[in-house]
N, C-alpha and C positions, 0 to 999 in steps of 0.2 A: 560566418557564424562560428566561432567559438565553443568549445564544447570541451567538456571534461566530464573522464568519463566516471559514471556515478558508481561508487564498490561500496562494500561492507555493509552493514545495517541500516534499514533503510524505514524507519516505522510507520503504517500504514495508520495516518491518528486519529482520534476520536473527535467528532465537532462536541464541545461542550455542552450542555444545555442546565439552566436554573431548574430550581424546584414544577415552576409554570412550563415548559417543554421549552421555553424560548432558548436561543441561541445567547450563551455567556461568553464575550469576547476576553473579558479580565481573565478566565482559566487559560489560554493560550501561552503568554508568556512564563507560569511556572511549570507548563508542560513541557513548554521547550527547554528551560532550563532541566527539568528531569530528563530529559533524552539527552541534552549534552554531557551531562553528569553519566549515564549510561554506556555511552559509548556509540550512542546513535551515530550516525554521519547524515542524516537527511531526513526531513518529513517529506510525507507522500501524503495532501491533505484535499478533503473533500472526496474520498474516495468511498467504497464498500463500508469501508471502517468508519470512515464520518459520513457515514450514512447520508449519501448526498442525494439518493432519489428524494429525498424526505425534506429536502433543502430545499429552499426557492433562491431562485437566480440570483435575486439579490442578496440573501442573507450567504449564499458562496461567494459573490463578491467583496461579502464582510469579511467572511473566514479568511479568503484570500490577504486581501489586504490588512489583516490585522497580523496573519503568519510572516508576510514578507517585514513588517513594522518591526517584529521582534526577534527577526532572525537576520536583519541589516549587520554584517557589521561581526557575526560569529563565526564559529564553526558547523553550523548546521545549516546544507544546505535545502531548497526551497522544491520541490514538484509538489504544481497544483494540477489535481484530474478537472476534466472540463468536460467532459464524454456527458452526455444526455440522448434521451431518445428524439429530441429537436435539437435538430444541427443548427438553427439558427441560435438558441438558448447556446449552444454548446460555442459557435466560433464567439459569437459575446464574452464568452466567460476567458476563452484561448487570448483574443484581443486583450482582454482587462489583466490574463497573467503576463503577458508581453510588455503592457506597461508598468505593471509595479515593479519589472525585474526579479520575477521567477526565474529559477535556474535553468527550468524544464517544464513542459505539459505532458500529462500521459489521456487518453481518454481510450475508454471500452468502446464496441461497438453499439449504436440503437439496438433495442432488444425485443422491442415488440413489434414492430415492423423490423424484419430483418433483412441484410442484404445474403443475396441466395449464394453469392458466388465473389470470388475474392475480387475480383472487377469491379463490382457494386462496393465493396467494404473499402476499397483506396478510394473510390471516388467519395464519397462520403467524409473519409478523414478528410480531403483533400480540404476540403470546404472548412474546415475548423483550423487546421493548422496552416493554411493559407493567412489565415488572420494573425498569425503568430510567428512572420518569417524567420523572425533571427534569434527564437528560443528552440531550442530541442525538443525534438516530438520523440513519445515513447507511445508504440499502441500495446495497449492493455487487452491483453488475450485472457480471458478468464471465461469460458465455455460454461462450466456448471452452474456459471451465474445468467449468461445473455444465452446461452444454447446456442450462439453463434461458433458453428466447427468447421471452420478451415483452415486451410495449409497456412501458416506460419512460412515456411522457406518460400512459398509462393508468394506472398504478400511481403516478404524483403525482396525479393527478384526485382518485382514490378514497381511499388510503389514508389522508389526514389523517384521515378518519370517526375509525378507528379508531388512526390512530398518531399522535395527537396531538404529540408530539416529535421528529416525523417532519423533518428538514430540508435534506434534499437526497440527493445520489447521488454514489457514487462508480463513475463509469463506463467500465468496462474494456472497450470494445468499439469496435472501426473503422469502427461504421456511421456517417458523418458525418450525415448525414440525420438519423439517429436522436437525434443527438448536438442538431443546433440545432434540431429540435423539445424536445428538453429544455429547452436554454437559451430558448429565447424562450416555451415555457408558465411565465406566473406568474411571470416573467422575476426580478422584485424577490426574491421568495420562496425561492427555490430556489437552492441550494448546489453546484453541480455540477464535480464532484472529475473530471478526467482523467487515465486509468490506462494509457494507450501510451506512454511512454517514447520512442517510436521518431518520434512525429509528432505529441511536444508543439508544435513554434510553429505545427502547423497548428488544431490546438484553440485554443490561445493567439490567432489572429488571427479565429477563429469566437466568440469572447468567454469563454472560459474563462479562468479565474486563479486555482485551484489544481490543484495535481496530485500523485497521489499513485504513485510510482515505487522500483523496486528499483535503479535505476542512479545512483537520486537518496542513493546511500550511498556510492557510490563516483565517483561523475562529477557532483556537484551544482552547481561549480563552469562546468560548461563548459555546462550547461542553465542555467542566469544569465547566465551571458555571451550565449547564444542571445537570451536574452527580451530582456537588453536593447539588443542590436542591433538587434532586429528594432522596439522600441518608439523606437526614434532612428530607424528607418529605413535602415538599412542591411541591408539584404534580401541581399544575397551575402554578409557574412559570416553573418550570421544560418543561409542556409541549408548554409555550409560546416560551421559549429559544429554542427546537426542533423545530417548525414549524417556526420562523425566519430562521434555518439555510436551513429550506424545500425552503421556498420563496428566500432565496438567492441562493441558486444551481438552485433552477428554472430559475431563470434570468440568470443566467451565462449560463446554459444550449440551452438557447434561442438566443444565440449569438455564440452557438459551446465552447462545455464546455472548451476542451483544451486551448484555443484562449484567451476564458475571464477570464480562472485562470491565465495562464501566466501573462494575463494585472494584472489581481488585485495584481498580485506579485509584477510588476513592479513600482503600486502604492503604495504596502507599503514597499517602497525603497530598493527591492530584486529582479534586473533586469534578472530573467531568462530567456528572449528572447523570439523570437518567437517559434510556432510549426511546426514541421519539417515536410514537405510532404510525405504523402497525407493527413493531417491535413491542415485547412485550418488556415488565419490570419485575425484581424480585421484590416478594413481600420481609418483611422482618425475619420472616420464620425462614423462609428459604437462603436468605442473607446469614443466617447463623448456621445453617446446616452447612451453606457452603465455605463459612468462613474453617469451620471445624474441618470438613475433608479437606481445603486447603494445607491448614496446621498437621494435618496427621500425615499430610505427602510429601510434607517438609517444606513448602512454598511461603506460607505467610507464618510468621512467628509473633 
């Protein structure tokens, strides 16, 4: 297996949906086209951000297949998640990204029935990324979403036994500790994907060089600019461009994050629709309040 390893901006995207909540395949290709223009380097699709519990097997099948259709052939490369709380639903979907030629799978742990112990949590990928030998598996640690908390250095020790395409982590958790025990186990080997948005150049200065982000759709530009300030050394603007991107996820978040990226997508002319129930939508009214604290934080003009 082949593998390169995934850096820079990594956008965590939106599955589209029509006016009706249905899933809009036609908005994918000018999505992608707006992340190549950005400076993305990679979709991370069917995830948190596209909202894939909400998704059925087969309509992740769609997204799948319609992302790899329109990223054949560019510069932006392809992780599809496949993680579900049925592992059979989940190696299905690992299988089907193996065949369209995805770059990578990453999947989270089952969330409602949990495995207790990092034993349980490799035996479980095991099953899904078995179906997917010769694409790179990434497990997706994100704890404040599945409440699944455990060791990370422990579940690289172990799991190559049995995940032999196992090559790193995408790690959505603010434990810093946690985080440079990752980076420096097996340092060469390991792939380790930062998932906080909010306090990438702190990752970014603990040796991390990729990251996989929802803001990184609509604000990719101003997290680039950060990195590379901060890699010239210029450390005040570096940390004003971070706390801009903190004050704007605040605001979005303030209005139900999923609701106000979608809108901001809509506005920078990439209609990915509304969010699909049990996610809530903004009404008119709330679409113009936010569009105006947007305009006055400097974000959308």
């Amino acid at each position: 297996m082949n593998h390169q390893r995934l850096t820079g901006l990594i956008a965590a995207t939106h599955t589209p949906f029509d006016s009706h909540g249905q899933v809009n395949l036609a908005v994918i290709e000018p999505l992608a086209e707006h992340l190549i223009r950005n400076g993305v380097q990679a979709a991370f699709v069917c995830g948190s951000t596209g909202e894939s519990h909400s998704l059925t097997v087969e309509e992740r099948l769609q997204v799948a297949t319609r992302w790899r259709e329109v990223t054949r052939g560019s510069k932006l490369r392809l992780v599809v998640h496949v993680g579900s709380n049925c592992l059979t639903d989940a190696a299905t979907l690992a299988e089907h990204a193996e065949k369209i030629g995805a770059d990578a799978i990453a999947a989270l742990s089952p969330s409602y029935f949990k495995p207790s112990n990092v034993e349980t949590l490799i035996e479980s990928m095991a099953i899904l990324a078995g179906r997917a030998p010769g694409t790179p598996f990434y497990f997706y640690d994100i704890p404040s979403m599945t409440g699944v908390m455990l060791s990370m250095t422990r579940f690289l020790e172990l799991a190559p036994r049995t995940i032999p395409n196992l090559v790193g982590l995408k790690f959505t958790n603010t434990d810093m500790t946690a985080l440079q025990h990752c980076l420096r186990f097996s340092q060469a080997k390991w792939n380790i994907l930062w998932g906080v948005d909010e306090v990438l150049l702190a990752a970014w200065a603990l040796g991390v060089r990729g990251a996989v982000g929802s803001s990184y759709n609509f604000c990719a530009p101003l997290h680039l600019q950060a990195i590379e300030a901060m890699e010239r050394s210029d450390w005040q603007t570096a940390q004003q461009l971070q706390y801009r991107s903190v004050h704007w996820i605040e605001i979005l978040s303030r209005y139900g994050y999923m609701a106000a990226a979608k809108y901001v997508m809509a506005c920078q002319g990439v209609p990915v629709g509304p969010a699909r129930l049990p996610l809530g939508n903004l009404n008119d009214e709330a679409k113009q309040s936010l569009r105006s604290e947007l305009e006055a934080a400097g974000f959308l003009s």
